[in-house]
Backbone as ProteinMPNN parsed JSONL, in Angstrom:
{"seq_chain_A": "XXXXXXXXXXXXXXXXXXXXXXXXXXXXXXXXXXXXXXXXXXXXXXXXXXXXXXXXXXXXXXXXXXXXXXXXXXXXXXXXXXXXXXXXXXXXXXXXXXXXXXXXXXXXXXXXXXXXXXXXXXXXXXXXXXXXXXXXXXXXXXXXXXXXXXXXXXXXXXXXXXXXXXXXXX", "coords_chain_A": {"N_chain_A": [[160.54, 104.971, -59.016], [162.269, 107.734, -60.55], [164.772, 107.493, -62.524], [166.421, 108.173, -64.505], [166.333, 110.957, -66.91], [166.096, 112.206, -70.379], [165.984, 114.264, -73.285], [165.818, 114.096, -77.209], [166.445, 115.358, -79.886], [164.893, 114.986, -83.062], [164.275, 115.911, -85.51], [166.641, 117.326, -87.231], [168.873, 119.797, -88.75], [170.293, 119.287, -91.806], [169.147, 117.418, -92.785], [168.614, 114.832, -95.478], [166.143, 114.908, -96.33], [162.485, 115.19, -94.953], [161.544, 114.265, -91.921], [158.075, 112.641, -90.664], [155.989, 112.818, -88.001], [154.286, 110.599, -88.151], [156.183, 108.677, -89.718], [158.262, 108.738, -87.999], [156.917, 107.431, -85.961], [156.321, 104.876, -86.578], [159.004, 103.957, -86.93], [159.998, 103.577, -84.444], [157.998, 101.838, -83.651], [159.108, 99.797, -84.959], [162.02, 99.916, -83.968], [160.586, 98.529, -81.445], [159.643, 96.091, -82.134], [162.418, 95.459, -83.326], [164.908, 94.977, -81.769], [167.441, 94.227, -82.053], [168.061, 95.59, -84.561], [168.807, 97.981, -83.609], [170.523, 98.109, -81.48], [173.932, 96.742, -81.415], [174.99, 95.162, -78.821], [172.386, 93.41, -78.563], [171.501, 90.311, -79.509], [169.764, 89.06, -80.862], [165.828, 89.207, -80.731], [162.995, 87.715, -79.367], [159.605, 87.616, -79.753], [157.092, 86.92, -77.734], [154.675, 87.013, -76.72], [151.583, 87.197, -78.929], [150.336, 90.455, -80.545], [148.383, 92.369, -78.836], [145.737, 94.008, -77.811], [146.469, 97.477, -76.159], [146.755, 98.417, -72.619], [146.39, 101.273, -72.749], [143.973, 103.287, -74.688], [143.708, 102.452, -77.961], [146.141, 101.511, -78.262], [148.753, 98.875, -78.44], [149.944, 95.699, -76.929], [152.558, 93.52, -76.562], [154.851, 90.688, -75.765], [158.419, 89.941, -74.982], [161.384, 88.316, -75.37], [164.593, 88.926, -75.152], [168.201, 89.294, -76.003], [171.296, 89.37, -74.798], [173.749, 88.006, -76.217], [174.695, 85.132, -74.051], [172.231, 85.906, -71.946], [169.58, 86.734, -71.118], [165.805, 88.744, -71.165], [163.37, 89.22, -70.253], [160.593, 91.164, -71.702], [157.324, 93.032, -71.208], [156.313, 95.227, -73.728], [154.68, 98.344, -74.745], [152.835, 99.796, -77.071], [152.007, 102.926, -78.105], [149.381, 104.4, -79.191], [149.856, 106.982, -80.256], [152.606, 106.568, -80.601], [154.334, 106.423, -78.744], [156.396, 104.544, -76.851], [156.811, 101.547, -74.36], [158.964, 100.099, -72.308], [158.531, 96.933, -69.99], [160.651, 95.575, -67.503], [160.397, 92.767, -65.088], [162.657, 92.151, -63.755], [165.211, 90.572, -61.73], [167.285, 87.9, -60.496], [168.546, 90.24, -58.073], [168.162, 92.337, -59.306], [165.926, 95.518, -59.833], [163.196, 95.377, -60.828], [161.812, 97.634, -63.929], [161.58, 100.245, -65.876], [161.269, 101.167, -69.099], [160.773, 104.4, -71.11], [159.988, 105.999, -74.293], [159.161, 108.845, -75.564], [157.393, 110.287, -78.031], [157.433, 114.028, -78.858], [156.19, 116.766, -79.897], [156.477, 119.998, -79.717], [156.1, 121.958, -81.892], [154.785, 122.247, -84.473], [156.416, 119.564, -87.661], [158.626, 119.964, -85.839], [160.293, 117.667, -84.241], [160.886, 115.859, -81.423], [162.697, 112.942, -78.991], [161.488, 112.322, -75.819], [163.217, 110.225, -73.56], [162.704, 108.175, -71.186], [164.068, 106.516, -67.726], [162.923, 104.243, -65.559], [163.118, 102.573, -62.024], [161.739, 99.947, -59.892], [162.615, 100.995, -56.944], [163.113, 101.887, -53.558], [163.186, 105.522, -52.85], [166.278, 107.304, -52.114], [166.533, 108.233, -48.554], [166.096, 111.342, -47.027], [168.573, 113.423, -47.052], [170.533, 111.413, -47.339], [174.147, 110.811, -48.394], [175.668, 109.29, -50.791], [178.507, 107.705, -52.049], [181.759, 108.306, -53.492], [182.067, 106.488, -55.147], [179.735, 104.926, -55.905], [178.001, 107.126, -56.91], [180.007, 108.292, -59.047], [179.437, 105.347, -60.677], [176.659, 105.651, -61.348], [176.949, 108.225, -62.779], [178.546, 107.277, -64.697], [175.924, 104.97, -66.381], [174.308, 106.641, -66.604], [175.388, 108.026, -68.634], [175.949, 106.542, -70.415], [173.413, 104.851, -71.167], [172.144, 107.377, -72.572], [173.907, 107.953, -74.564], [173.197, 105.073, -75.704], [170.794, 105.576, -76.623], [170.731, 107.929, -78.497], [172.148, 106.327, -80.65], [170.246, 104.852, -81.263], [168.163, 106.513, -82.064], [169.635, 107.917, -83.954], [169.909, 105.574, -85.83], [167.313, 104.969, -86.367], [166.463, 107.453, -87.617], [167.976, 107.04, -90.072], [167.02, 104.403, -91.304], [165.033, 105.791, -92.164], [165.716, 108.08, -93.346], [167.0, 106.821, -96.285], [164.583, 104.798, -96.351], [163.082, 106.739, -97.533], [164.233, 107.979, -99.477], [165.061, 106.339, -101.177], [167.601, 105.136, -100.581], [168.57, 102.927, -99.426], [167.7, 100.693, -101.173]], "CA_chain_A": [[161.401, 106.125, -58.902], [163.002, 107.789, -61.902], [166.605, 107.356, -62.931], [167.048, 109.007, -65.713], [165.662, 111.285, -68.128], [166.856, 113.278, -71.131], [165.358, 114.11, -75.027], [166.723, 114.216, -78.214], [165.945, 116.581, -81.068], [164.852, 113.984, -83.908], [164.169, 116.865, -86.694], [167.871, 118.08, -86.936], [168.976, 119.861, -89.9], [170.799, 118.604, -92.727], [168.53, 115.571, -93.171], [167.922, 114.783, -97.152], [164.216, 115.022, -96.149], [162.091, 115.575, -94.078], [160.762, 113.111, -91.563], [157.133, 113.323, -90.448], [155.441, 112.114, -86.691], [153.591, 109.296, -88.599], [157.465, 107.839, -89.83], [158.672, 108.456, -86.688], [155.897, 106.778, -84.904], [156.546, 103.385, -87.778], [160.384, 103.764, -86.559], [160.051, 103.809, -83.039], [157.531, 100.485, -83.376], [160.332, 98.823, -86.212], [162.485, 99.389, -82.584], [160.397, 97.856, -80.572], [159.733, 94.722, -82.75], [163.49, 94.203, -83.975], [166.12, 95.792, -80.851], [169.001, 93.818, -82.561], [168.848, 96.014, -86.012], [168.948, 99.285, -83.442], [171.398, 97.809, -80.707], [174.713, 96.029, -81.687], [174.867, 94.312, -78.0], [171.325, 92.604, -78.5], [171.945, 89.172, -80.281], [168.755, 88.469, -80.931], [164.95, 89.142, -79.774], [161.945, 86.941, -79.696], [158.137, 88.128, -79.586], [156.928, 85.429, -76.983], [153.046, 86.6, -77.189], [151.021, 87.54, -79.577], [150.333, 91.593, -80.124], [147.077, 92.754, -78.323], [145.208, 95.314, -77.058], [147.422, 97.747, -74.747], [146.17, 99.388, -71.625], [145.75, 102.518, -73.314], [143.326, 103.364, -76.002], [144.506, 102.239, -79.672], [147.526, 100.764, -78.143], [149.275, 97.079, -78.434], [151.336, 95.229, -76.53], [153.649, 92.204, -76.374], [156.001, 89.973, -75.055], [159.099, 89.938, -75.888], [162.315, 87.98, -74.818], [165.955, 90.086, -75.764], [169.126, 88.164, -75.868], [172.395, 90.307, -74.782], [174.657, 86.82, -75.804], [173.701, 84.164, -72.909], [172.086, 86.739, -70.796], [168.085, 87.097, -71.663], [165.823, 89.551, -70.602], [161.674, 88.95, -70.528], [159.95, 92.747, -71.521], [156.436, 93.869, -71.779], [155.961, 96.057, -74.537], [153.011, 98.692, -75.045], [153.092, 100.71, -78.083], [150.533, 104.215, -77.968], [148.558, 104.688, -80.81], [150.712, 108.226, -80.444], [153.828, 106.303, -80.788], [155.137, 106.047, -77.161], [156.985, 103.07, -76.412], [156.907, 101.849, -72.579], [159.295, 98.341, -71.899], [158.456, 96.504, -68.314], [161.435, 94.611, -67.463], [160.138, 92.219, -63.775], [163.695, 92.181, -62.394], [165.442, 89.164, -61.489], [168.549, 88.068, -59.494], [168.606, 91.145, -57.294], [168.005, 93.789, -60.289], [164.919, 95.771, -59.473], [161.749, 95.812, -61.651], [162.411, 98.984, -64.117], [160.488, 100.636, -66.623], [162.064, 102.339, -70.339], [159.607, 104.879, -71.624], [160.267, 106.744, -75.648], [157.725, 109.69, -75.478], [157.731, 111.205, -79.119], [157.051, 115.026, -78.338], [156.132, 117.597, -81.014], [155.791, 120.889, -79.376], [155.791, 123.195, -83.083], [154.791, 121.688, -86.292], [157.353, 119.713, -87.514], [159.527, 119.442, -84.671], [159.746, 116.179, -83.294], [161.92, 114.98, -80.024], [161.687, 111.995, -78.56], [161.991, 111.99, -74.159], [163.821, 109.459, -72.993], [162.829, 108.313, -69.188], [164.4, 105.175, -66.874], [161.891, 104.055, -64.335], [163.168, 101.693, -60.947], [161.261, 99.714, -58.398], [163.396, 100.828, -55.36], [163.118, 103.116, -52.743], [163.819, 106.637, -53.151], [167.081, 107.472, -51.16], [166.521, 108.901, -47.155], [166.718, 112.455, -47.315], [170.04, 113.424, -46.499], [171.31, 110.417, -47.683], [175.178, 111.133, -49.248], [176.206, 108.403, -51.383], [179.701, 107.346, -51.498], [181.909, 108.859, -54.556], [181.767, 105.733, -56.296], [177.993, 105.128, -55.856], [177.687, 108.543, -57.798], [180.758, 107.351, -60.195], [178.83, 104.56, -61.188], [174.926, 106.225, -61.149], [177.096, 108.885, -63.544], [178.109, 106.115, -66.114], [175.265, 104.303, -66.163], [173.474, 107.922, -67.557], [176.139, 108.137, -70.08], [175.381, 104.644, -71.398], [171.686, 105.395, -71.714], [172.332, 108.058, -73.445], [174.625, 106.892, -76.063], [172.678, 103.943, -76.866], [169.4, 105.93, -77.278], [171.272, 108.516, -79.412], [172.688, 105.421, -81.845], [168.609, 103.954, -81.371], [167.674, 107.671, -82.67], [170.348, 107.92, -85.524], [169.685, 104.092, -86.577], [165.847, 105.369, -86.764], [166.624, 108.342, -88.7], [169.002, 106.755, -91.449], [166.168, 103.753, -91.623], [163.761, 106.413, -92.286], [165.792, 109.089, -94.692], [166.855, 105.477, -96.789], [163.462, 104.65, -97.301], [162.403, 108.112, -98.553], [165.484, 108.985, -100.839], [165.816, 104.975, -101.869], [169.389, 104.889, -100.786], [168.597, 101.467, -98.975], [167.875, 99.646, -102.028]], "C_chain_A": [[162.041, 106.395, -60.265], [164.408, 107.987, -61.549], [167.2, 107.994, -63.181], [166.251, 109.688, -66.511], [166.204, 112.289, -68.711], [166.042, 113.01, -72.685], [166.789, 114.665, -75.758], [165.898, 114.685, -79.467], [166.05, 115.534, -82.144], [165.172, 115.429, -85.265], [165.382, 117.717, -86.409], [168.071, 118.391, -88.527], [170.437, 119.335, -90.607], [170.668, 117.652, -93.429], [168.487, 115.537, -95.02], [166.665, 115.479, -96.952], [163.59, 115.214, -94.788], [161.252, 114.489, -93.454], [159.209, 113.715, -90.67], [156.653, 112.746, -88.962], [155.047, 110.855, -86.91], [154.89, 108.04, -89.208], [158.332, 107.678, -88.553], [158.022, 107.27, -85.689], [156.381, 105.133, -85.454], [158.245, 103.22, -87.043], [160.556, 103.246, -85.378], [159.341, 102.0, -82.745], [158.275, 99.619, -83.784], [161.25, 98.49, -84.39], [162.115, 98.704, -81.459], [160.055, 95.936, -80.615], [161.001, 94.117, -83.253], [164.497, 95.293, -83.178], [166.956, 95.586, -81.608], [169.167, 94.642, -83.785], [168.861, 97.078, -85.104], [170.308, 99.2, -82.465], [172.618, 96.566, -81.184], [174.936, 94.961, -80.668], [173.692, 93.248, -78.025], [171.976, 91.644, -79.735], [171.001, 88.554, -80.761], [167.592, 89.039, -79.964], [163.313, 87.86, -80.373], [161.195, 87.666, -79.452], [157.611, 86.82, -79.285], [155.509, 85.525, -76.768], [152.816, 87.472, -78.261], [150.867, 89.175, -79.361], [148.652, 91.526, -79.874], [146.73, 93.772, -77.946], [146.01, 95.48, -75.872], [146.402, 97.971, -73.74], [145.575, 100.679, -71.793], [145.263, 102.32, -74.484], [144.084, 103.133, -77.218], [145.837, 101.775, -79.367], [147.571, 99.247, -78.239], [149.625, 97.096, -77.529], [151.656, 93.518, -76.623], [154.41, 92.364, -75.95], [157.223, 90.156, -75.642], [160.352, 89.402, -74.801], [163.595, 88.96, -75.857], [166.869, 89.478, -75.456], [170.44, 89.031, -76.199], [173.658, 88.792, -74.771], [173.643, 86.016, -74.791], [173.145, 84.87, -72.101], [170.437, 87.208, -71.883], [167.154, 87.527, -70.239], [164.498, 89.542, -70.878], [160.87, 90.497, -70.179], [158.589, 92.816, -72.342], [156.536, 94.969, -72.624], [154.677, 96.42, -74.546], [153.708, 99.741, -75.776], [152.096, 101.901, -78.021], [150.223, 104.253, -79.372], [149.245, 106.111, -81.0], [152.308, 108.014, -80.787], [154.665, 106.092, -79.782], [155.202, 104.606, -77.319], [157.201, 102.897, -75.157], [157.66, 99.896, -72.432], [159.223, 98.3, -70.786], [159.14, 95.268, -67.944], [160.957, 94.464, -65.967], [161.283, 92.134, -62.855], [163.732, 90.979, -62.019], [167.007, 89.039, -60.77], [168.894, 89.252, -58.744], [168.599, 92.19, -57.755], [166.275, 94.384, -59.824], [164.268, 95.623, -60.918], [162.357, 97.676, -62.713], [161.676, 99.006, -65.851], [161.161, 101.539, -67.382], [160.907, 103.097, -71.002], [160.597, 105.781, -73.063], [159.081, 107.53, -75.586], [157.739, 110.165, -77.05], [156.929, 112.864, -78.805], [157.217, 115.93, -79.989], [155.377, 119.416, -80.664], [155.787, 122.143, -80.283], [155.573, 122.262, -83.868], [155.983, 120.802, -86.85], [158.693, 119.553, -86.865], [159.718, 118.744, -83.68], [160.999, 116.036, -82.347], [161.163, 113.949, -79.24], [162.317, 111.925, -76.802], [161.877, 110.49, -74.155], [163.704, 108.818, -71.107], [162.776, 106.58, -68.887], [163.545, 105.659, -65.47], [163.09, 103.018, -63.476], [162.506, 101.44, -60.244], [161.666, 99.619, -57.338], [162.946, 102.245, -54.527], [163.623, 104.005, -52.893], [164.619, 106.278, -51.73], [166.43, 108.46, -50.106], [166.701, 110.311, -47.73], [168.07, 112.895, -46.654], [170.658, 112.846, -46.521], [172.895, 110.656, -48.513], [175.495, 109.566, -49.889], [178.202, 108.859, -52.051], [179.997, 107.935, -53.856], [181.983, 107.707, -55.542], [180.416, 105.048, -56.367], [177.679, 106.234, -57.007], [178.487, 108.269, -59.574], [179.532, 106.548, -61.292], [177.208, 104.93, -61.766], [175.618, 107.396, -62.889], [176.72, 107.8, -65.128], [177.385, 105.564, -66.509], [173.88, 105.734, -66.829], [174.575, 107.793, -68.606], [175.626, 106.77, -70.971], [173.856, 104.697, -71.439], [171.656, 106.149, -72.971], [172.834, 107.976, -74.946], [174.318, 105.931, -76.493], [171.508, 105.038, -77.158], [169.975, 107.092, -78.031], [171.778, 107.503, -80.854], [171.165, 104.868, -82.421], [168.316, 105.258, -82.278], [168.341, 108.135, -84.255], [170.126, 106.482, -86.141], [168.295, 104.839, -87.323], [165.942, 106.283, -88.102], [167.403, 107.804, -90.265], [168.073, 105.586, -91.893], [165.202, 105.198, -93.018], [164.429, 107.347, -94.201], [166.451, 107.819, -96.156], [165.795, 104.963, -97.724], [162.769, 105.859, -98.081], [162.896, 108.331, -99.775], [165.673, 107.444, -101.745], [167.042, 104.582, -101.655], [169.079, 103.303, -100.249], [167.591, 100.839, -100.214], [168.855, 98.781, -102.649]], "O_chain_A": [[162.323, 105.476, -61.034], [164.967, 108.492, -60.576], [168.201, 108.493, -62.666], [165.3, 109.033, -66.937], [166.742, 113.205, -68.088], [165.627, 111.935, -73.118], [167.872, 115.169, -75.46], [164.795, 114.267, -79.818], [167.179, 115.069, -82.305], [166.281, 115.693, -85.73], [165.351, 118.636, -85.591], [167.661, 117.65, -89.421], [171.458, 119.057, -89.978], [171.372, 117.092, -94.269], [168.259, 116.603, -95.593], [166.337, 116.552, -97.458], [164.195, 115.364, -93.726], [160.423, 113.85, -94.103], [159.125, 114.832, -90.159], [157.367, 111.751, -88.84], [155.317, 109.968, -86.1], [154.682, 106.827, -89.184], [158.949, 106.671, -88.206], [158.575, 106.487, -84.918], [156.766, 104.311, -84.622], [158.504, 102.087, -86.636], [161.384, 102.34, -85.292], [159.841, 101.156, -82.002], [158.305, 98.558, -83.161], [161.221, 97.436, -83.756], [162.903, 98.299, -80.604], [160.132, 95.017, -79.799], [161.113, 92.934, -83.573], [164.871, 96.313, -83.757], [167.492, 96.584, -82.09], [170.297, 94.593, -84.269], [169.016, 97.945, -85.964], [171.148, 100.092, -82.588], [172.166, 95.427, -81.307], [175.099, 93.831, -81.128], [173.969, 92.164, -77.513], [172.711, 92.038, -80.641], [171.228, 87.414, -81.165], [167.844, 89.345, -78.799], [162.917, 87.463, -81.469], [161.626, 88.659, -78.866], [157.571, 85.853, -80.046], [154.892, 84.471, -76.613], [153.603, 88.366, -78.572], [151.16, 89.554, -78.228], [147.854, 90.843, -80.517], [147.599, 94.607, -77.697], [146.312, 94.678, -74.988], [145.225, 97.722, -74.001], [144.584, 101.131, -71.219], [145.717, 101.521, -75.303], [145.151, 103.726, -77.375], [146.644, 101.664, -80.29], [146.585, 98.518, -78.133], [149.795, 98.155, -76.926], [150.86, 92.586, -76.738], [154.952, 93.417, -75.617], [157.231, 90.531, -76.815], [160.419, 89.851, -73.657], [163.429, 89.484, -76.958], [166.65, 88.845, -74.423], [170.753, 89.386, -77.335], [174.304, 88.484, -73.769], [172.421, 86.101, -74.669], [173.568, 84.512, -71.002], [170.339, 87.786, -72.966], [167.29, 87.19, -69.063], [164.316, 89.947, -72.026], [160.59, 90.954, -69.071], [158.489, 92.728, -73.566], [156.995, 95.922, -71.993], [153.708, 95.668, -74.447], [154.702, 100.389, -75.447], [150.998, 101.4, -77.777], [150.891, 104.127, -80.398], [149.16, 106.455, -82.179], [153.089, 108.902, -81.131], [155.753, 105.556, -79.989], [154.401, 103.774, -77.745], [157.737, 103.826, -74.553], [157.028, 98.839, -72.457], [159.651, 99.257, -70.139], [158.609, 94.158, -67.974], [160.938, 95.503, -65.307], [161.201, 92.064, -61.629], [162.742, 90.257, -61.906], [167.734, 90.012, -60.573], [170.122, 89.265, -58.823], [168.918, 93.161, -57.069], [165.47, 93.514, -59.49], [164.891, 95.766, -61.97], [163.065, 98.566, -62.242], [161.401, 98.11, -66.649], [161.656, 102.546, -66.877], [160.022, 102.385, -71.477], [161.754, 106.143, -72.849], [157.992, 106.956, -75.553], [158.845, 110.706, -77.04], [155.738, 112.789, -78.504], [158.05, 115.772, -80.882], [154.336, 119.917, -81.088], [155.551, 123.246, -79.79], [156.377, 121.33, -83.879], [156.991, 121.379, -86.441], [159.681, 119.049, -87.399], [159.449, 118.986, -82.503], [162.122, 116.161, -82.836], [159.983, 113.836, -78.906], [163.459, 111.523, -76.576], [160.967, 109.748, -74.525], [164.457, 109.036, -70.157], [162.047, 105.708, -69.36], [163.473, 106.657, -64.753], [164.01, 102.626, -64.194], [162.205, 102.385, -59.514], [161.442, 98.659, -56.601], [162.551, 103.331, -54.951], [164.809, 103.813, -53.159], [164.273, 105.594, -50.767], [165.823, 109.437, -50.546], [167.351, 110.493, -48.76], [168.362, 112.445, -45.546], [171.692, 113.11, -45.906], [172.604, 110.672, -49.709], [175.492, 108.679, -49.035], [178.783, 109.91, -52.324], [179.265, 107.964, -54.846], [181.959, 107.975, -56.743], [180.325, 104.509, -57.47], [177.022, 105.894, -57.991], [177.981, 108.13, -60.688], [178.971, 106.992, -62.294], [176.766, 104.272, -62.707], [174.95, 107.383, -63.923], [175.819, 107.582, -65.938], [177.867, 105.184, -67.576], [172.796, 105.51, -67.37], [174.165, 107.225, -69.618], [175.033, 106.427, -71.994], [173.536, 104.187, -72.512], [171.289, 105.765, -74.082], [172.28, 107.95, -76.045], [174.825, 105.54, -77.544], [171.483, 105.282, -78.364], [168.884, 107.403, -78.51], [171.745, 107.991, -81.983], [170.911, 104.551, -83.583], [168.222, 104.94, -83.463], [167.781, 108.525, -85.28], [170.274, 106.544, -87.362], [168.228, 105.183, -88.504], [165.621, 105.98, -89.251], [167.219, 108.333, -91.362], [168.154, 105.524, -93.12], [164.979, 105.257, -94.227], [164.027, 107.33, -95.365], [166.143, 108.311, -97.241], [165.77, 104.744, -98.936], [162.047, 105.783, -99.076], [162.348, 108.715, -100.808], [166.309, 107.4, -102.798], [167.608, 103.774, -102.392], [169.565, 102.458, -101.0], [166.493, 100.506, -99.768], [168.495, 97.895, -103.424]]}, "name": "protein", "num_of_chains": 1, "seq": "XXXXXXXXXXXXXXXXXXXXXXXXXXXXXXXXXXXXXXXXXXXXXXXXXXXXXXXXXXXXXXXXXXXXXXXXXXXXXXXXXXXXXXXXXXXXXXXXXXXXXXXXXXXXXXXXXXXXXXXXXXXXXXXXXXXXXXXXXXXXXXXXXXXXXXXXXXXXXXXXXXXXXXXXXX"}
């Protein structure tokens, strides 16, 4: 079932430079091999197999353990030879199974966004189901906090990226 989903306009103006699909695509994998330089909560991640052939054509994937403090978190990674990123967290102590997808989308020349979509392995709600105002409460926050990390993941990317172009990160 999906969660959540929302994009974000990568090619915004004012940049120094100009970033291209093929730096984007290098950014997006940099995030999927090192969370802790994009997320301040991650404390650490390991790469627990080797990278291999994904599921899809020209894709990888690996293992990867993620370490929020004492609290670790065992995610498939598959990278697209297009740059999509897809993590498959199995769910554990009563969390469901749940699936983070990064689409990079380029529908003009140029103009890159990247969709954002939260997968769950639970049952869609009954129809007619009302959930209780703090059920909803909570379902709200819980989009805000998505959001705002993959907006900090998207500006980390970008300031990596305009850095290495302009040299300022030397």
């Amino acid at each position: 079932m999906k969660f959540h989903e929302h994009i974000i306009r990568v090619t915004v103006p004012g940049l120094p430079c100009e970033i291209t699909r093929e730096e984007l695509v290098a950014g997006v994998a940099d995030f999927a091999r090192r969370p802790e330089h994009y997320l301040e909560e991650v404390t650490k991640s390991v790469i627990t197999s080797e990278e291999g052939r994904g599921s899809e054509p020209g894709s990888t994937s690996f293992e990867r353990d993620i370490y929020f403090g004492p609290h670790v978190f065992h995610e498939k990674i598959q990278l697209g030879a297009d740059g999509n990123y897809t993590s498959r967290f199995d769910g554990m102590k009563g969390r469901p199974a749940s699936d983070f997808t990064m689409q990079i989308e380029e529908p003009e020349p140029g103009e890159l966004f990247i969709r954002f979509m939260y997968f769950e392995d639970r049952p869609e709600d009954p129809a007619g189901t009302v959930k209780s105002p703090h059920e909803q409460q909570l379902e709200y926050l819980r989009r805000l906090a998505y959001e705002s990390k993959d907006q900090s993941v998207v500006a980390q990317i970008l300031s990596d990226l305009v850095d290495k172009k302009t040299g300022a990160g030397r």
